[in-house]
C-alpha positions in Angstrom: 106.4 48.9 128.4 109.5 48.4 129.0 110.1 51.7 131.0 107.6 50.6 133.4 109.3 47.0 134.0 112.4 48.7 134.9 111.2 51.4 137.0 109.4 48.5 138.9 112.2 46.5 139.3 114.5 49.0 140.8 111.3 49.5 143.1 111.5 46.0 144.4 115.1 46.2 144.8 115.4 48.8 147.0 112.6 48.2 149.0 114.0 44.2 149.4 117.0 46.1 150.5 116.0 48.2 153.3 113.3 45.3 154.4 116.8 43.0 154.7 118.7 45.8 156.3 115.9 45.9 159.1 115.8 42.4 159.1 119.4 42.5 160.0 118.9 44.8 163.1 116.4 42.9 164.3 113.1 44.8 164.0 110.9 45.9 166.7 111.1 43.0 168.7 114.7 42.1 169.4 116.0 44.6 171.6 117.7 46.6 169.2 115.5 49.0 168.1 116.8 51.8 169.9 119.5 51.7 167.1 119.7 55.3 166.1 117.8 56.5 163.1 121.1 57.8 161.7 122.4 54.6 161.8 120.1 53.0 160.3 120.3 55.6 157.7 123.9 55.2 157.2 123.6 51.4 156.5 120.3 51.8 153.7 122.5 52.4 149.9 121.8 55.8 148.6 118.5 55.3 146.2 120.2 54.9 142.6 118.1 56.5 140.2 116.7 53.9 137.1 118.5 53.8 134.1 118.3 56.0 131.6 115.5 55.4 128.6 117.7 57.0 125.9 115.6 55.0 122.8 114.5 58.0 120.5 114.9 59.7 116.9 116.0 63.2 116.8 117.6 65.0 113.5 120.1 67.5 112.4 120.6 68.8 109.2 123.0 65.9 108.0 121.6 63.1 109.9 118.6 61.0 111.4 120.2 59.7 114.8 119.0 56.6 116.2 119.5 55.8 120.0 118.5 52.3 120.5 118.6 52.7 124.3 121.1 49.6 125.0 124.5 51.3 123.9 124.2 51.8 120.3 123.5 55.2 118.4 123.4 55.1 114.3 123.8 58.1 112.4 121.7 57.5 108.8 123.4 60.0 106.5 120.6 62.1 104.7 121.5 64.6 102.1 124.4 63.9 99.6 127.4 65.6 100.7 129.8 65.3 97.7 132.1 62.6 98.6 131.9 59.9 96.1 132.7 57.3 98.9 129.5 58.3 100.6 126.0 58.6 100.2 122.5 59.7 101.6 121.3 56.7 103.0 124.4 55.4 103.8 125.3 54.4 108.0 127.3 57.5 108.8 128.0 57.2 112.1 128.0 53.8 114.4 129.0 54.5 118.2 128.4 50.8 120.5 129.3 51.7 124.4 131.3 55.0 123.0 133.3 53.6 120.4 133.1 54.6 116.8 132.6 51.6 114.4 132.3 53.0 111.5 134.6 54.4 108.8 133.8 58.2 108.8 135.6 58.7 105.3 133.4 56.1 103.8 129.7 54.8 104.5 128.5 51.8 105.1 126.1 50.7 102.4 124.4 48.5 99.4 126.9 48.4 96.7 129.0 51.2 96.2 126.6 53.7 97.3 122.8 54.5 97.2 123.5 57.3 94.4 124.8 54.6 91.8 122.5 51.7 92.0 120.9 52.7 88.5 122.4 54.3 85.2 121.5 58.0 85.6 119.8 57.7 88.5 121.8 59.5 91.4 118.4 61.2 93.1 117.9 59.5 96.6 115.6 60.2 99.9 115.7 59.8 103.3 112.9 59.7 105.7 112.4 58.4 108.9 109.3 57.6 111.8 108.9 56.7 114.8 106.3 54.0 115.1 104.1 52.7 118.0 106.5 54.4 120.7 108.7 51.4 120.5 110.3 51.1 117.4 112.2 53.3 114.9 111.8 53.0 111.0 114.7 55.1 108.4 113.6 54.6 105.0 115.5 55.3 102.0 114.5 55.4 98.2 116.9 55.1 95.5 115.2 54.4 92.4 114.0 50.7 91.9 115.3 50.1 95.3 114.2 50.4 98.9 116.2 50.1 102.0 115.1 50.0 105.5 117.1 51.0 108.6 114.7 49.4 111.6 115.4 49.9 115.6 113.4 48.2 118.6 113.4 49.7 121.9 116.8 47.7 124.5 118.3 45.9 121.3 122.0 47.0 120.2 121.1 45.8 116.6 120.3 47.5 113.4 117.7 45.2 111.6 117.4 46.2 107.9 115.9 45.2 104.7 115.9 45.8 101.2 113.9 45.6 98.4 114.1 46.0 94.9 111.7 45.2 91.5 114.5 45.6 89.6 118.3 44.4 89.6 120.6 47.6 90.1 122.7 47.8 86.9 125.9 49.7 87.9 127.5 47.1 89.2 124.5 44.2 88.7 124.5 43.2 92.2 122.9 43.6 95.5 125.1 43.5 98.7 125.3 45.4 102.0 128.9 46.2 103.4 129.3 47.5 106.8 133.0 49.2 107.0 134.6 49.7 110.1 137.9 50.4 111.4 140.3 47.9 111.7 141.5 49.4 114.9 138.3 48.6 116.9 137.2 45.4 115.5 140.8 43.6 114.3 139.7 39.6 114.5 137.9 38.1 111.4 138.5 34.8 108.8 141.8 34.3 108.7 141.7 33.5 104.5 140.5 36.9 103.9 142.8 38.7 106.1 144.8 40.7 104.0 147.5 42.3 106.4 150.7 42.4 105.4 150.2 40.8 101.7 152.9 41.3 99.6 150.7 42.2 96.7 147.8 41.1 93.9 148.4 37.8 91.9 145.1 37.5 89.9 142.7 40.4 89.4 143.3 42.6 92.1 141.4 40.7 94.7 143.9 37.7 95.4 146.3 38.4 97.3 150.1 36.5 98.1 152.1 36.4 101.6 155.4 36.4 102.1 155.9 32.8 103.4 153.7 31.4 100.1 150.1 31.5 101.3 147.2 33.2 99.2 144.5 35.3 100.7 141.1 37.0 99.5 138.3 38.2 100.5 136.3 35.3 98.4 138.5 32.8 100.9 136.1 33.9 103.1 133.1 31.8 101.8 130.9 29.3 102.9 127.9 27.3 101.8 124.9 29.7 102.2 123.1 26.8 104.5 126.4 26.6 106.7 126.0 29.8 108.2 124.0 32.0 109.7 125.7 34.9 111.1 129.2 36.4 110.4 131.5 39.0 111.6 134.2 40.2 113.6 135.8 41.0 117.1 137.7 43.0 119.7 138.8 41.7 122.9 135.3 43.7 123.8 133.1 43.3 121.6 131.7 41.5 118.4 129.9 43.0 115.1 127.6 40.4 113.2 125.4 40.5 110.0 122.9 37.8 110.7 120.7 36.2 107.5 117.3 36.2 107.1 116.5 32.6 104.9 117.8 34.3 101.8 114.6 33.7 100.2 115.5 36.0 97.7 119.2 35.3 96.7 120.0 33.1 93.9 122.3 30.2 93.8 120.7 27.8 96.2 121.6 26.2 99.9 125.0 25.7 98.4 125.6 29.1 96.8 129.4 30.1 97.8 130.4 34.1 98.0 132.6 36.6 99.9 131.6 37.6 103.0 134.5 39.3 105.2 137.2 41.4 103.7 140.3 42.4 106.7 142.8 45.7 105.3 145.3 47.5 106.6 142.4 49.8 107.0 139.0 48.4 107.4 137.0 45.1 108.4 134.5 44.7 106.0 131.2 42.6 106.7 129.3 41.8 103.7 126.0 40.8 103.2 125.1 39.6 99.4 121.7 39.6 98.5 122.6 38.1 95.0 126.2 38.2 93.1 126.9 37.5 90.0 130.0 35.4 90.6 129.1 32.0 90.1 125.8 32.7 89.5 123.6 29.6 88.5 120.1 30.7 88.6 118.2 34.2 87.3 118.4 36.9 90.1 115.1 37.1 92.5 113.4 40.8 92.4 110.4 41.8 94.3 111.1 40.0 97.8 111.6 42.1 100.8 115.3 41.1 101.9 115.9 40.8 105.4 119.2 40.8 107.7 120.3 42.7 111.1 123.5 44.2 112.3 124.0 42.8 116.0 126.4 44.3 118.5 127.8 42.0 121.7 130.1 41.4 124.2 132.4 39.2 121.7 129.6 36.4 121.9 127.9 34.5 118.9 124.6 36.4 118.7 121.5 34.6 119.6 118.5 34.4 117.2 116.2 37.1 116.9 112.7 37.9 116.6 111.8 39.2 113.5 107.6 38.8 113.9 107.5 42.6 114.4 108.1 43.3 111.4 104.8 42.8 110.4 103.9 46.4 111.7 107.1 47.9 110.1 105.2 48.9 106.9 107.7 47.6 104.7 107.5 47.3 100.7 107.6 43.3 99.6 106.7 42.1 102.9 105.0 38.6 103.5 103.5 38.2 106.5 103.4 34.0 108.0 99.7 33.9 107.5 100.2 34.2 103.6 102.5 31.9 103.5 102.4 27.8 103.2 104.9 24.7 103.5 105.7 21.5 102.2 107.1 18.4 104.4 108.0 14.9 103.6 107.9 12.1 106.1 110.7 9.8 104.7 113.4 9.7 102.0 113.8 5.9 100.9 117.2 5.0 99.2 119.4 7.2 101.1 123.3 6.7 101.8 123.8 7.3 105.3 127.6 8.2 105.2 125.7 11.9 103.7 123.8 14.3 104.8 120.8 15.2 102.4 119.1 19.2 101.4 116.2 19.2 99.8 115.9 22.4 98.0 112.6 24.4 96.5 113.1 26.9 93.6 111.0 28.9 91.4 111.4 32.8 89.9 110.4 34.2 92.5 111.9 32.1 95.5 114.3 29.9 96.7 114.2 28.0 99.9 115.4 24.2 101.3 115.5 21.9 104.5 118.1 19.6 105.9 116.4 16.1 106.1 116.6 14.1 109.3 119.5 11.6 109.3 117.4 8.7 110.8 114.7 8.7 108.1 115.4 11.7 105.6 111.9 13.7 107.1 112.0 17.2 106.4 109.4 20.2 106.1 110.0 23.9 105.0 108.5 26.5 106.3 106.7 29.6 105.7 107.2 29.7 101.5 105.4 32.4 99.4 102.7 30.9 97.7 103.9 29.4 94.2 104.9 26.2 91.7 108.1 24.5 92.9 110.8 22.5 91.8 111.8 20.7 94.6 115.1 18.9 94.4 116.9 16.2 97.1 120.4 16.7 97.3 122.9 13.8 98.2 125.3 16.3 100.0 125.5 18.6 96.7 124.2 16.4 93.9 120.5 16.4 93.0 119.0 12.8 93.3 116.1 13.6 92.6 113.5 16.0 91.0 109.8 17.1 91.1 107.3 19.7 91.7 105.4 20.8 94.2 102.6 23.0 94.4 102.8 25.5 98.0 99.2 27.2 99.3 98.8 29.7 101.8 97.6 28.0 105.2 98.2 24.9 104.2 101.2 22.1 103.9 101.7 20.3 100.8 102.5 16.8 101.9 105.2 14.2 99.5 104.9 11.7 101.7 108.0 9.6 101.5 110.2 9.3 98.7 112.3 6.8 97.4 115.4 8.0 95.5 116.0 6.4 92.1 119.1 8.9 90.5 121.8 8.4 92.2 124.8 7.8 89.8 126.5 5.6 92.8 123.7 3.0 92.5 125.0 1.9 88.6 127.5 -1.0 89.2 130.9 -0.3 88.1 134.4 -2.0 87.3 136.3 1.1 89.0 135.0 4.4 90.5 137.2 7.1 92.0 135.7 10.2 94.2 132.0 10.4 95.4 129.0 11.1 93.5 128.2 13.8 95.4 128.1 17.3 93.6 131.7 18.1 95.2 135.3 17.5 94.6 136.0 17.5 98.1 137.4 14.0 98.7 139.7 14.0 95.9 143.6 15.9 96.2 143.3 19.6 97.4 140.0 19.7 97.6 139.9 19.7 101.1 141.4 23.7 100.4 140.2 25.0 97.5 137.6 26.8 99.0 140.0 28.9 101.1 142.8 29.5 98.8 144.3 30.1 95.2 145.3 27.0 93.4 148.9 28.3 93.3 149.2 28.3 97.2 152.4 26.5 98.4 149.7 24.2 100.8 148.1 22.7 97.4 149.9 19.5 96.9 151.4 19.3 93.1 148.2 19.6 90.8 150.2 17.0 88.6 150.4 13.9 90.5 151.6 11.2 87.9 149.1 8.4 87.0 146.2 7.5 89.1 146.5 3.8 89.5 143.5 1.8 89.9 144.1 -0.5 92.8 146.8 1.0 94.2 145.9 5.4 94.0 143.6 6.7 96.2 141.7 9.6 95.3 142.5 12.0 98.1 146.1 12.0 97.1 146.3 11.1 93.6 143.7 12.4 91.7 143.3 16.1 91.2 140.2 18.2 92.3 140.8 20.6 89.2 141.7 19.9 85.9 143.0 22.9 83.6 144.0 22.9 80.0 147.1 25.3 80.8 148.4 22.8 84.1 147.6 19.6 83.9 146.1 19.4 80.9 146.0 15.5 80.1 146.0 13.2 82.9 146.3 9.8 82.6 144.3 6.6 85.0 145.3 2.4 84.5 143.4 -0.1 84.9 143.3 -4.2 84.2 140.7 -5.6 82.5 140.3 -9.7 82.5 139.3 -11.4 79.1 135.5 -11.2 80.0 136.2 -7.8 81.0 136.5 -6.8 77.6 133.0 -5.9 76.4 130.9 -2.6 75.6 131.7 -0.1 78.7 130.3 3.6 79.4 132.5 5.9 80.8 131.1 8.5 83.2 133.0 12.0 83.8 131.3 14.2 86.1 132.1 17.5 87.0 130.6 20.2 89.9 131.3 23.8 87.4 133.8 24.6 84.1 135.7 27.6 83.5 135.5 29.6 79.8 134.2 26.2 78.3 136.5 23.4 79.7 135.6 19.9 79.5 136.6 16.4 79.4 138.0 14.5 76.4 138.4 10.9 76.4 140.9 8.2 74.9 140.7 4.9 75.6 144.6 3.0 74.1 143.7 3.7 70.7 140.0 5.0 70.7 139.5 8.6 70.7 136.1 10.1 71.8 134.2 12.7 69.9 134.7 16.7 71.5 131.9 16.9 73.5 129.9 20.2 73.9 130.2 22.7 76.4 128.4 22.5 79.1 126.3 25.5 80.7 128.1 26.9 84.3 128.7 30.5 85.4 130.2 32.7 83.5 132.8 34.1 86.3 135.8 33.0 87.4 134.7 30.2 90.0 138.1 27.6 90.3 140.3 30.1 91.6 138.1 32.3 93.9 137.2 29.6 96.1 133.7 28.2 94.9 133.5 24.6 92.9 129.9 25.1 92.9 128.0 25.7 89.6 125.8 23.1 87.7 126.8 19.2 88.0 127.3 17.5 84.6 127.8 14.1 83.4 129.5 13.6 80.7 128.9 9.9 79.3 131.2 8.3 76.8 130.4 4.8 75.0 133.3 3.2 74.2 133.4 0.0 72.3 134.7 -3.5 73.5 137.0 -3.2 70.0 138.7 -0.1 72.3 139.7 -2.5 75.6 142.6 -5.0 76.0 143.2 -7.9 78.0 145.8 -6.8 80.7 146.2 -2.8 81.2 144.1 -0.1 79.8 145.3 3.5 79.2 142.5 6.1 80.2 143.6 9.9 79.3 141.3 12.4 80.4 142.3 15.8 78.5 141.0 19.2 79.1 139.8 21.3 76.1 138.0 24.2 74.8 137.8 26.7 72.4 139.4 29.4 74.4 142.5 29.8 76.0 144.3 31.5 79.0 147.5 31.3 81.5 147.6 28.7 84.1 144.7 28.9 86.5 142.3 30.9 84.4 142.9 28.5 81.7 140.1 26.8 80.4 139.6 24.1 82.9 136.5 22.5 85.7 136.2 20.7 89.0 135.9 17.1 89.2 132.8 15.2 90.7 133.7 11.7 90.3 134.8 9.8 87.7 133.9 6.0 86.8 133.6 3.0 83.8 130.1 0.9 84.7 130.1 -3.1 84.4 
């Protein structure tokens, strides 16, 4: 116990100590030992007594209260009090090393409160256990939904889960935030620091400065397998959310979201569990979500041990030994100048590995039991597509895989961007996932014609295309007399806004309106997330279409619906290419 340990070591200490002090006047053989007893007194330290074991539960009327014994007491709201901003169940009360870090006019909780998860169902309860002397369980019920408040004995952190069988429908998503006082915990992501905005300029939730800069709390984002902890600071102290594997989000490794919000008022730390905006895949119920809420010094927190859980009792739990794996030893085929995910997805779980540069080996981990499919990613573009079956106990081997649909691999006469899933090497799209497309550090969205030759895609082709901006856009080429032949023209984008898509003509030769493809039905171009599902358009075009000398390509965004500038009907480019 951990009691014990600490009473034993302040034992050793002060017994080294007084064995050093006698040391230091000479013992019973060096002629000083007629030193005086009160001396000898006078130089031992007074006995300190050990610290304080303050870990416990204890209750009130109002509250459970949670010591966790290293500097942190939680307050877990229990009754509803009336205030629509609060709930039972909600983090009342969060004091770290006697400062208050939470916002006592509002709680911290999943969605807007426990009491509006699900259409008339406002009835919630609070319970809470101590369990095996060392740890600390606060369970709260709110209809199809259970959330878990868990303390260990010595940690500063609040380790939580949630589980639900069905999606909340209030507000048909499942997030955490933790609000706390600006005052106490004032550093965070600069793009969603909203201080001093000069007001909203789409939606309510973008925001413009003064000098021309955009900010939100979507600006905030990252790719899901970029990151595994966020937060804040003081000049004392930081406040982190750390991620469990996110088995039960949707939206893959790449999945983009808000996470940090900074007002005039409040930090908040946000933890999505799924979200509807730019949603790609069916939400996951009936897996026990897992994160933790880690004080420190200001430091990056370390990982944690988690295997505890096991003995926490907890609804949708899956303990390791039910749980199986899948590895490969190679991927053949690769480009080297990317990095490559492969990702595992199914209805009930999602999950995905980073495969060694040197020779694309990769394993995952401790999956639930089930039929796969497991896609390789070349940085954001699937590749490559099969199943795989996942046992508990056991490691479903592939062996080594040789990659045979990449796009990149089909020769072509010109090709400008990457076929990689992402418009990120093509103008501003080294900032779209930080700002508003009207931000005064975009470069002009209408470049003038791309060039082949002579453009380069970082500066002269756009990242986003919208019907209301830069509606037709235009690319030159030369073609030699052998040239002129049969060519396909490849258009691929990474997601579309309210139907957008690419039209082609060719000089004279006007393609047929292609369909629509399927993406998320949010807004996604604007709030900082390119990511929805890559399509390839493919156009044949005729050698009777071609000319000896320059070619005219105009690429023209359409749909059936409209809108005003940036949430007109528009998409995100991939790469763009005519093949040999």
């Amino acid at each position: 116990m951990k009691t014990r340990k600490s009473r034993s070591f302040w034992t050793h200490g002060i017994l080294l100590s007084m064995l050093t002090l006698l040391a230091a006047c000479g013992g019973s053989d060096t002629g000083k030992s007629s030193q005086s007893g009160s001396a000898l007194m006078a130089a031992v330290p007074p006995v300190l007594a050990p610290p304080a074991d303050t870990f416990g539960l204890t209750s009130d009327s109002n509250f459970f209260i949670v010591d966790t014994g290293a500097g942190l007491v939680f307050k877990i709201r229990r009754l509803d009090n009336g205030v629509s901003t609060q709930s039972a169940g909600d983090i009342a009360s969060l004091i770290y090393n006697g400062v208050q870090y939470q916002d006592q006019s509002r709680g911290s909780q999943v969605n807007s409160g426990f009491d509006y998860l699900y259409t008339g169902l406002s009835a919630v309860t609070v319970n809470a256990d101590v369990i095996n002397t060392d740890y600390i369980r606060v369970t709260v019920q709110a209809g199809n939904l259970t959330h878990y408040y868990l303390a260990k004995r010595g940690n500063p952190h609040i380790y939580m889960g949630t589980y639900f069988t069905s999606e909340p429908d209030t507000l048909n998503l499942v997030r955490y935030i933790v609000r706390v006082p600006v005052g106490v915990l004032p550093f965070g992501p600069g793009p969603s620091d909203l201080r001093n905005n000069t007001g909203a300029i789409e939606s309510g939730d973008i925001f413009g400065m003064a000098n021309g800069e955009t900010r939100s709390k979507h600006y905030s984002n990252m790719r899901l397998k970029d990151w595994s902890y966020i937060g804040g600071t003081s000049s004392s102290a930081g406040l982190w959310m750390v991620r469990d594997n996110n088995e039960g989000g949707s939206g893959g490794p790449f999945f983009r979201s808000l996470l940090n919000q900074i007002t005039s008022t409040n930090q908040e730390i946000t933890y999505i569990v799924n979200y509807g905006e730019s949603q790609t895949e069916a939400y996951r119920p009936g897996i026990l979500n897992t994160y933790t809420l880690v004080f420190t010094n200001g430091a990056a927190p370390g990982t944690l041990d988690t295997s505890w859980f096991a003995n926490m009792g907890m609804s949708g739990y899956t303990p390791s030994s039910a749980r199986g794996a899948v590895a490969g030893t190679a991927i053949n085929g690769r480009n080297t100048s990317y990095g490559y995910t492969v990702g595992f997805a199914n209805t009930t779980a999602q999950y995905w590995a980073t495969a060694n540069a040197s020779d694309g080996s990769f394993s995952s981990p401790n999956m639930i039991p089930g039929t796969y499919t497991m896609k390789i990613y070349k940085n954001e573009l699937a590749v490559d597509t099969r199943t795989v079956a996942v046992n508990a106990g056991s490691t479903y081997n592939t062996g080594a895989i040789t990659i045979t649909g990449d796009p990149s691999s089909s020769a072509a006469l010109w090709r400008i961007g990457d076929w990689d899933g992402t418009p990120a090497e093509l103008l501003n799209g080294d900032k779209v996932t930080t700002m508003h497309p009207s931000d005064v550090r975009m470069s002009s969205w209408v470049p003038g014609n791309f060039v082949i030759g002579s453009s380069t895609a970082a500066a002269n082709f756009p990242a986003y295309q919208w019907k209301a901006v830069n509606g037709s856009y235009t690319i030159k080429f030369n073609l030699t007399a052998s040239q002129v032949a049969d060519h396909t023209l490849r258009v691929g984008i990474t997601t579309a806004y309210a139907g957008g898509r690419p039209k082609a003509q060719m000089n004279a030769w006007v393609s047929a309106n292609p369909a629509a493809s399927t993406q998320p039905s949010s807004r996604t171009l604007t709030v900082g997330s390119y990511r929805g599902n890559n399509t390839m358009y493919t156009f044949s075009i005729p050698a009777s279409a071609f000319v000896i000398g320059e070619n005219t390509l105009t690429l023209t965004a359409i749909s059936g619906s409209s809108g005003t500038t940036y949430l007109s009907p528009g998409y995100s480019y991939d790469a763009v290419d005519l093949l040999q």
